[in-house]
C-alpha positions, 0 to 999 in steps of 0.5 A: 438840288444836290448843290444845296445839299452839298453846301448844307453838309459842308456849313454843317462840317464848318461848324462842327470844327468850329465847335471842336476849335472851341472846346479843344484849345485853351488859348483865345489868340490860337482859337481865334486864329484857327477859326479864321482858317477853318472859315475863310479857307474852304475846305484847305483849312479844316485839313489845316487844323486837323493836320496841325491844330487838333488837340490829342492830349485826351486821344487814346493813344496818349491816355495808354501813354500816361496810365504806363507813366504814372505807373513807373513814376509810382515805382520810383516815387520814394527815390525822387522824394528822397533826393528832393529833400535832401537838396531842399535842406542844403540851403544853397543860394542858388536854390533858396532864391529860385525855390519857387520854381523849384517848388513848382516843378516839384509839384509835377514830380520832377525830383531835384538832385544835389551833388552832380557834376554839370559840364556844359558843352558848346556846339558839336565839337565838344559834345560829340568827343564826350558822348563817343568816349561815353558810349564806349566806357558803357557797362550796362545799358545805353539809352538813346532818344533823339528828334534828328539823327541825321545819316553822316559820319557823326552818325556813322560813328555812333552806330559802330559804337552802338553795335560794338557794345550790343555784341558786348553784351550791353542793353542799347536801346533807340528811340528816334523820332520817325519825322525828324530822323526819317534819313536813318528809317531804313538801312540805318535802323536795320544795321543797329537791329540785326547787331541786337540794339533795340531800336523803335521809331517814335510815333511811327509814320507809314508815308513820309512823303505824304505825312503833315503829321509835323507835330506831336513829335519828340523832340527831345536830345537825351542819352543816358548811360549805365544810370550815372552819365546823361547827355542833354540839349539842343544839339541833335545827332548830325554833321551840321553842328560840327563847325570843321569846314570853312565854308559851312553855315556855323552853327551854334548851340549848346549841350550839358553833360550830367553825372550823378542822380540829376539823371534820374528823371531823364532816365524815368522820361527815356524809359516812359517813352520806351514803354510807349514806343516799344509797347512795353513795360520795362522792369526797373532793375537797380543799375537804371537808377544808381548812387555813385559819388561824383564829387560834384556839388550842382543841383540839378532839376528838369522841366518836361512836358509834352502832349501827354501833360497835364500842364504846359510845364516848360512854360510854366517854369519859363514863366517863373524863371523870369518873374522870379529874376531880380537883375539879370536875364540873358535869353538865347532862342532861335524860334522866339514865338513867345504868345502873350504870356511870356512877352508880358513877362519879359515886358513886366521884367524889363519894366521892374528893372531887370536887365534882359537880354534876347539872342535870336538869329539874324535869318532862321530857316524858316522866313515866316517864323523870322517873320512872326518873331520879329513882330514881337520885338517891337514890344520888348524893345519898348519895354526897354529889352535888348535885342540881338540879331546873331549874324556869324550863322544860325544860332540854334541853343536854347538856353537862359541864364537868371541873375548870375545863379540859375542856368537852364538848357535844353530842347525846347525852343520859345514858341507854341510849338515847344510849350504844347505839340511836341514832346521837350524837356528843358534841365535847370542847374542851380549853380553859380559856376555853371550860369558864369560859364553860360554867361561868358558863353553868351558874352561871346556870341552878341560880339557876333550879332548886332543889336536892333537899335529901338528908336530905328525899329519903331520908325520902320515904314508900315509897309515893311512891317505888314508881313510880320504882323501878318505872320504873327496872326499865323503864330500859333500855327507856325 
């Protein structure tokens, strides 16, 4: 009798996630595919779903988080008005052909800036020497926000720096994801706090050892100093993305280095989650958001979002980017995931005639990732896309370069992960100069890859393609 009742309890446990698989998530393949977890897994699947499938945009914490948002956004709110327009009014190419996504992104208040000066930065050896004399010319403030920040030398030296500057007397603030840099949550973090820097972990979790909270975590790269000079990208705080040992995997990513009011929104973005992951309201003080010349002439906008978003912006502006583009679309991603929305778009392009590019690594660190995403590649290969597997190490950028005139580089890779569950934030540079040096960029890394010859990919044997199409029923989960 107690068996009946047992498995009365558990149907009636089955399809109550099922009701909430329903009712939470948007997409029909994700709905289809935690369904079939939830019902064909007993019991390992409702964990599944709660561990990694379960919608908290509307949980109270993020609500708290939003409320916070809107009221800092209605503090700056006339600032970014006033450099949207005046950049609108430029009438500069490279915005005029884009200004769809401009437009778009405007709607989610992203402000779009003139007048910056843009350096793009290519893996850690460039980025570091440029964020270390950065960090030391600091007068007033120096936020920090980081998914991996990872314990080394790297590290080491940033954190000196950090702490040279709090006994100067300079605000240092830090936030680091409690996932990604679970390597500095002790002794790392204690040093940067008992020399004054203000230091909280992001989504705090108290058993690392036992935690599958992997998502909802920010995955964003941002520095910002004294409200004028701002770091952005993929590359994260760790010893792995300086290529100074011959034997070490190589790996190859991409930053921007921003100086001028492009900054503003990554400041407003670092002071929302501040106020989130700190419990406070920081007051906006005048040198968070100032107006020096730069003598740079680069229009600057960011694409964000997270689990605290009304939309999936990141998406949407990717979405646009590409349907938008006229000739060119050279893409570098080292998780390609796509979902429907964006692999219809890369087909329709490709179709229309637009040359596009895909720049994936040969092997990802993940082999199921590498599996579900090579399941894609037969679709953009018929449509006539060229495929390129990366083979000197991991390629680990996360760029897009648009018809010679739009270059965008940030944190978010081209998978679920990044346009729903964790917190990104991608930067869009409407400038020629800047899409001609991402371009030669990626120029020199397809000498390193081979190009995945279509009419050999549609003839491979089904047995060798059963894995991946597998793995890519498991895609929205990955």
């Amino acid at each position: 009798m107690h068996w009946y009742i047992i498995c009365a309890l558990y149907i009636l446990l089955v399809l109550f996630v099922c009701s909430k698989v329903l009712y939470d998530i948007r997409s029909t393949s994700k709905t289809f595919a935690y369904l079939l977890v939830v019902i064909l897994i007993p019991g390992i699947g409702i964990i599944i779903y709660f561990a990694v499938g379960a919608n908290y945009r509307k949980n109270k914490l993020y609500s708290k988080k939003i409320v916070r948002d809107s009221s800092l956004l209605a503090e700056i709110r006339q600032k970014i008005v006033n450099e949207s327009e005046k950049a609108l009014d430029s009438g500069e190419p490279e915005l005029e052909n884009h200004r769809k996504l401009a437009m778009l992104l405007l709607k989610d208040n992203s402000p779009l800036t003139g007048n910056n000066k843009v350096k793009l930065l290519l893996n850690g050896e460039e980025k570091f020497p440029e964020v270390l004399k950065a960090l030391r010319a600091a007068k007033h403030h120096i936020h920090l926000e980081y998914y991996i920040f990872e314990d080394g030398e790297i590290a080491d030296q940033i954190k000196d720096i950090l702490i040279q500057k709090a006994i100067e007397g300079v605000r240092v603030r830090f936030i680091y994801d409690d996932f990604g840099s679970r390597s500095i949550r002790k002794e790392f973090v204690r040093e940067l706090k008992d020399a004054g820097v203000e230091a909280f972990p992001f989504y705090k979790i108290w058993f690392i050892a036992l935690s599958n909270r992997t998502n909802y975590r920010n995955h964003r790269k941002i520095i910002v100093i004294d409200g004028h000079t701002a770091f952005v990208g993929g590359i994260n705080v760790s010893d792995r993305y300086i290529n100074n040992k011959p034997k070490k995997l190589y790996w190859r990513d991409t930053h921007i280095m921003i100086t001028g009011p492009g900054i503003y929104y990554l400041q407003y973005l670092f002071i929302c989650d501040w106020n989130f992951c700190a419990e406070q309201k920081l007051p906006i003080e005048p040198g968070y958001f100032t107006s020096e010349k730069t003598g740079g002439d680069a229009i600057v906008q960011m694409a964000a979002s997270g689990p605290d978003s009304d939309h999936p912006t990141i998406m949407y502006s990717l979405l646009e980017t590409i349907g938008l583009a006229k000739e060119e679309l050279l893409i570098t991603s080292p998780y390609f995931i796509p979902g429907e929305p964006i692999l219809d778009a890369l087909c329709v392009a490709a179709l229309s005639g637009v040359k596009v590019k895909l720049l994936v690594p040969d092997k990802s660190d993940s082999r199921l990732v590498n599996a579900a995403a090579r399941s894609y590649y037969g679709a953009l290969l018929e449509a006539g896309v060229e495929v390129y597997l990366y083979e000197k190490g991991f390629v680990h950028s996360k760029t897009l370069v648009s018809d010679g005139q739009l270059a965008i580089v940030g944190t978010a890779n081209m998978d679920h992960r990044s346009f729903e569950l964790n917190f990104e934030v991608n930067c869009m540079v409407y400038d020629d100069k800047i899409a001609a040096q991402l371009r030669r960029a990626f120029a020199d890394d397809i000498k390193h890859a081979k190009q995945i010859n279509a009419k050999a990919w549609a003839k491979r044997t089904l047995f060798k393609q059963l894995p991946e199409k597998l793995c890519r029923l498991l895609s929205p989960l990955l």
